[in-house]
Structure formats: structure tokens, C-alpha cells
C-alpha positions as CSV (number, residue, x, y, z in Angstrom):
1,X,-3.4,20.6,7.6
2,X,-6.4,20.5,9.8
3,X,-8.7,20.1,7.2
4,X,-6.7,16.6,5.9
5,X,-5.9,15.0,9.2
6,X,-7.1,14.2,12.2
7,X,-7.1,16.7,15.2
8,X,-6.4,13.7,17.3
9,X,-3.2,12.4,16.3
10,X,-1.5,15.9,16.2
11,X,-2.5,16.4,19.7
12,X,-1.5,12.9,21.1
13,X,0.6,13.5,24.5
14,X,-0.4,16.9,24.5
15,X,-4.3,17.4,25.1
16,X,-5.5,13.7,24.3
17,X,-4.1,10.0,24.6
18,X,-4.0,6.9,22.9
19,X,-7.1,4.7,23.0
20,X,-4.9,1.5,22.9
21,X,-2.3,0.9,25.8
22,X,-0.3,-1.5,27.2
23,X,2.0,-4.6,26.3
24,X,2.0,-4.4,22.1
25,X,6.1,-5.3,22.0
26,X,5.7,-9.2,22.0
27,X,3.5,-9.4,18.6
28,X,2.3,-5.7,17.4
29,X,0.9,-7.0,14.4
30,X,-1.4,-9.8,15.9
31,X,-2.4,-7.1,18.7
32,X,-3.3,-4.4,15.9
33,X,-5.7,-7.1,14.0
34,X,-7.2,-8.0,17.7
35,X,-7.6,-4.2,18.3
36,X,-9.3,-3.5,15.2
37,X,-11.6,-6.5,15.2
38,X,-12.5,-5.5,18.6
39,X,-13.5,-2.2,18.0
40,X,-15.4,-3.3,14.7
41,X,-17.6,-6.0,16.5
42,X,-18.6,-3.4,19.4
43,X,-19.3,-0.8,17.3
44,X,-21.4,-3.2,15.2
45,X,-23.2,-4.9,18.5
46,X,-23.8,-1.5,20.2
47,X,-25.7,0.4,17.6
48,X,-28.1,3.4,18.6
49,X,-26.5,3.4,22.4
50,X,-24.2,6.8,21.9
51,X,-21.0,5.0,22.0
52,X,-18.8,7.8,22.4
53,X,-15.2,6.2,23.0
54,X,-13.5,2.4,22.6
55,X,-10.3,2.0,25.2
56,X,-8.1,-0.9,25.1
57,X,-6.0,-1.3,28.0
58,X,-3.5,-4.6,27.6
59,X,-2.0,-6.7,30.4
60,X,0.1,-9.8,30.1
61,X,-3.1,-11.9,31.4
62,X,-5.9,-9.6,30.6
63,X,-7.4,-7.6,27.7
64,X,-9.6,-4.6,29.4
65,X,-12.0,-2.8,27.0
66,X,-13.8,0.5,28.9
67,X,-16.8,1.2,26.8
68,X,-18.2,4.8,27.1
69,X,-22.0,5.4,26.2
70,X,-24.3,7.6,26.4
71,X,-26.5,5.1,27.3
72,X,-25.1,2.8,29.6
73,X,-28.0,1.0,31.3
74,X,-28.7,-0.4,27.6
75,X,-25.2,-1.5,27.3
76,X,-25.2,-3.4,30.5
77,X,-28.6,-5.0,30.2
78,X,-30.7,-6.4,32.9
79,X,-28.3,-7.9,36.1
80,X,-25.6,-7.0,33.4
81,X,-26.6,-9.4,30.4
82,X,-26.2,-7.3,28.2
83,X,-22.1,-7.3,28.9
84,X,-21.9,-10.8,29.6
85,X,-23.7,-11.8,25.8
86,X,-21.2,-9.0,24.0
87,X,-18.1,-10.7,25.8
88,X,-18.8,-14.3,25.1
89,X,-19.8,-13.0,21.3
90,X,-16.4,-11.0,21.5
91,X,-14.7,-14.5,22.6
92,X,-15.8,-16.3,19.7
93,X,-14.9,-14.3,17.3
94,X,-11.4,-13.9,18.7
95,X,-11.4,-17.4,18.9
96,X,-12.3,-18.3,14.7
97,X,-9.7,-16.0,14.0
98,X,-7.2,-17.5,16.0
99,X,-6.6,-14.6,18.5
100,X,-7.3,-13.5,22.5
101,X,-5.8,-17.5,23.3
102,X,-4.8,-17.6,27.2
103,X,-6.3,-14.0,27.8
104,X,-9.0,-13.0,30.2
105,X,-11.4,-10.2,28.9
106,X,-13.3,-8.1,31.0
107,X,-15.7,-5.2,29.8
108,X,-16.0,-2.0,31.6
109,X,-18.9,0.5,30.6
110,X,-18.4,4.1,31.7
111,X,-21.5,6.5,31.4
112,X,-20.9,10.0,29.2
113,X,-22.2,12.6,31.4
114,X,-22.9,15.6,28.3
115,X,-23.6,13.2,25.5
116,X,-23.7,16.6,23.2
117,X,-20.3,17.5,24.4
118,X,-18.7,14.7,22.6
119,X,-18.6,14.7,18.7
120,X,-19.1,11.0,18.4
121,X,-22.2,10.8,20.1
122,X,-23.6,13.8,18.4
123,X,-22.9,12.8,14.7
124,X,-24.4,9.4,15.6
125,X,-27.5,11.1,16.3
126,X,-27.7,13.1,13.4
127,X,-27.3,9.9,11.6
128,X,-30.0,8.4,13.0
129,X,-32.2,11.4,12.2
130,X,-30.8,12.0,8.4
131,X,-31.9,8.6,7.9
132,X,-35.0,8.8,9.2
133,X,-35.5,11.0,6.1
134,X,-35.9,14.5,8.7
135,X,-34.9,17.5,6.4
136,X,-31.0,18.5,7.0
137,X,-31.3,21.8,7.9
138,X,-33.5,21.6,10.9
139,X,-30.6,18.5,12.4
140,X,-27.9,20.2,12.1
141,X,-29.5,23.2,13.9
142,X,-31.0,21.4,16.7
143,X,-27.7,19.7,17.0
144,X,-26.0,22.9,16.9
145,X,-28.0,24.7,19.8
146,X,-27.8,20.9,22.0
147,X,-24.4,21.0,21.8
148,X,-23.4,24.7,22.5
149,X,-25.6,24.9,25.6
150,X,-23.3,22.7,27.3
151,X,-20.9,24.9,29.3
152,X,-18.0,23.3,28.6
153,X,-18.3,24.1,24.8
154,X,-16.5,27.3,23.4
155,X,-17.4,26.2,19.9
156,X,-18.4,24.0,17.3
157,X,-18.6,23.2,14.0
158,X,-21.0,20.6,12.3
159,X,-20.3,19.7,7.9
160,X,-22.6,17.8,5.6
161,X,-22.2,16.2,2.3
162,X,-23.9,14.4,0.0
163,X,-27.2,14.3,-1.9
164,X,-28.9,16.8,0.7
165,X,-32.8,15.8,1.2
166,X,-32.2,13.6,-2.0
167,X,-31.1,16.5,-4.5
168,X,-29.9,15.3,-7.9
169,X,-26.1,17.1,-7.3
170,X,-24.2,16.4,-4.2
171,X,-23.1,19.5,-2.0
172,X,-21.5,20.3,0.9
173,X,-23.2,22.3,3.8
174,X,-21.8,23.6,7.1
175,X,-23.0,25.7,10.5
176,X,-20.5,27.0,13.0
177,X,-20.5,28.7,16.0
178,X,-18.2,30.8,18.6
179,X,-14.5,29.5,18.6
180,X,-12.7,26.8,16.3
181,X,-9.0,27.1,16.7
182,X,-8.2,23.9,14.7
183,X,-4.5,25.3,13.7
184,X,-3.6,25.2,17.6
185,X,-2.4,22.1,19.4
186,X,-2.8,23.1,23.2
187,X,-7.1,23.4,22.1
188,X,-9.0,20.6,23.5
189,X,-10.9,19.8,20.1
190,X,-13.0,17.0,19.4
191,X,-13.9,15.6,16.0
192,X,-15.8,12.6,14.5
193,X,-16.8,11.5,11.3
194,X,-20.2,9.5,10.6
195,X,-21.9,8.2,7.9
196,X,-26.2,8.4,7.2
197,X,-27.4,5.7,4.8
198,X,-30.4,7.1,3.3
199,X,-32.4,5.6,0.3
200,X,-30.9,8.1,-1.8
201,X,-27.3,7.6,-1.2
202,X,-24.5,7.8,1.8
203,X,-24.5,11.5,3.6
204,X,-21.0,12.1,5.5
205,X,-21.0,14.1,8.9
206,X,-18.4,15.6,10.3
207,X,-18.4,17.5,14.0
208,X,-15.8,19.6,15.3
209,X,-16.5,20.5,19.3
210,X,-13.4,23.2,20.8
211,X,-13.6,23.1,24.8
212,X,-11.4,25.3,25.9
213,X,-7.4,25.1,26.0
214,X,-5.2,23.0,27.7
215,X,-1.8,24.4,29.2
216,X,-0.8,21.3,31.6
């Protein structure tokens, strides 16, 4: 089971939380589309910054979104440009399709402390590196010993697939180390999935990061 769906969802309320909260009752299936356009366009607009999580927190009057990055200064721009361009781009889009009318959005941007200790952020970078043509083997090693020097790791996993350094048959590769429980739901496990457009074709990436267990 842990191999075909996600480690989040069978850990919501337990050792992880929803990333969307708030008032959905009045019209759920507007407030999904919004949700999911939202996260599209700032994923899109905030490329190469080591987003790490999306939140959506929902009001009657306001629409919060807390951005986490690696990279925060980026995000915010200089005397906080950078937020105030992605939020009026945000409200246009919203507005062509019809959605965020009589709502007040405000952006929030939270800094990731250990980048390497969250699997989003990590993938991203190999992406950036597998596309860059660097040979496989050496990124998901580098990876590998950047993310298990953080102390907060107990273990990790990182899986490639594809058409490795351009071979003619697609494989899969994987390197672990230390502890992976993925079968238990109290284990504090973080996983992404990320994709590496390279000349040769797409390269999937997936990261498994296990930080200990949670008993509260």
C-alpha cells in the first residue's frame, strides 16, 4: 500500500495536516478549482526558489496563502515586490476565471530552515541538476549525504526512472539509507514526486525522508 499511495493522506490527523483549511461548506466545488489554480500559478511563478509547501487557509473575507521556500528573500523581492507582482498576477487570473470576487488575498512567505530535510525541496534540486545533463549517479548521492546530515533525518530514500543519462531502455534506480518505516502511520515521513525534462525524455523522482516518530 505504501508503494501506490501517498504517505500523506494515510497520515492526515495523525502526524500531518491538511494544506487547505477553512470555510469550504458554502461552494466546495468553486473553492477546489480556486485551490488548485492557486497552487498551479505559484508553483509556475516560483520556479528554482525551493518551494517546499503551498497552505491555504480560508476566511469568510480573506484567502491567506503561507508560501514556504527555501529561498525566501527571492520570493519577497526587493521592499517585497516580489509578493506584491505574484498577488496582483494571482488576482487576475482569479478574476478571468470568474473566481476570488469580494475576497481579500494576502501572501505570507515562511523561510524552510533545512531545505534538505524536506523532500520537495530536495527533488526540485535534483531536477534542476538531471537537467542540466550532470550524470545520475553522482545527484542522487550528493543528495543522499545533504540530506542525511541533517539531524533530524533517521532515513531516506531517493528513486529514479527513466532514460538514465539518455540510455536507449528506461530503468529504474534507487539509493537508501538508515530507517524507512513506510508501513507505519505514527512515522513522520515525507515524500515528493518531481519530474526532470531532459533532451532525451521526462526522468521521475521520487524522495522518501523518515524523521523520527510521532506519539502525540
Amino acid at each position: 500500500m505504501s508503494q501506490r499511495s501517498h504517505p500523506r493522506i494515510k497520515r492526515i490527523t495523525t502526524t500531518s495536516d491538511w494544506k487547505s483549511k477553512g470555510f469550504y461548506s458554502g461552494n466546495y466545488p468553486e473553492y477546489l478549482q480556486e485551490d488548485h489554480l492557486i497552487r498551479e500559478h505559484m508553483e509556475k511563478n516560483l520556479q528554482g526558489v525551493g518551494i517546499a509547501e503551498i497552505e491555504i487557509r480560508r476566511s469568510p473575507s480573506e484567502l491567506t496563502i503561507i508560501v514556504h521556500s527555501a529561498r525566501p528573500g527571492i520570493v519577497i523581492g526587493r521592499g517585497g515586490e516580489g509578493v506584491k507582482r505574484l498577488k496582483e498576477s494571482l488576482d487576475k487570473l482569479l478574476a478571468k476565471e470568474g473566481l476570488g470576487v469580494d475576497r481579500k488575498i494576502r501572501i505570507e512567505v515562511k523561510e524552510v530552515k533545512d531545505p534538505w530535510s524536506s523532500a520537495r525541496v530536495a527533488a526540485q534540486e535534483m531536477s534542476i541538476q538531471l537537467e542540466k545533463r550532470m550524470p545520475y549517479r553522482r545527484v542522487i548521492k550528493q543528495a543522499m549525504s545533504k540530506i542525511t546530515a541533517n539531524r533530524s533525518v533517521k532515513g531516506a530514500r531517493i528513486e529514479v526512472a527513466g532514460r538514465l543519462n539518455g540510455s536507449e531502455i528506461a530503468r529504474t534506480e534507487h539509493i537508501s539509507e538508515g530507517n524507512l518505516p513506510r508501513e507505519t502511520l505514527r512515522a513522520d515521513l515525507d515524500y515528493a514526486f518531481e519530474e526532470a525534462y531532459c533532451k532525451f525524455g521526462t526522468i521521475g523522482i521520487k524522495v522518501w525522508i523518515y524523521k523520527g516518530e510521532k506519539f502525540n
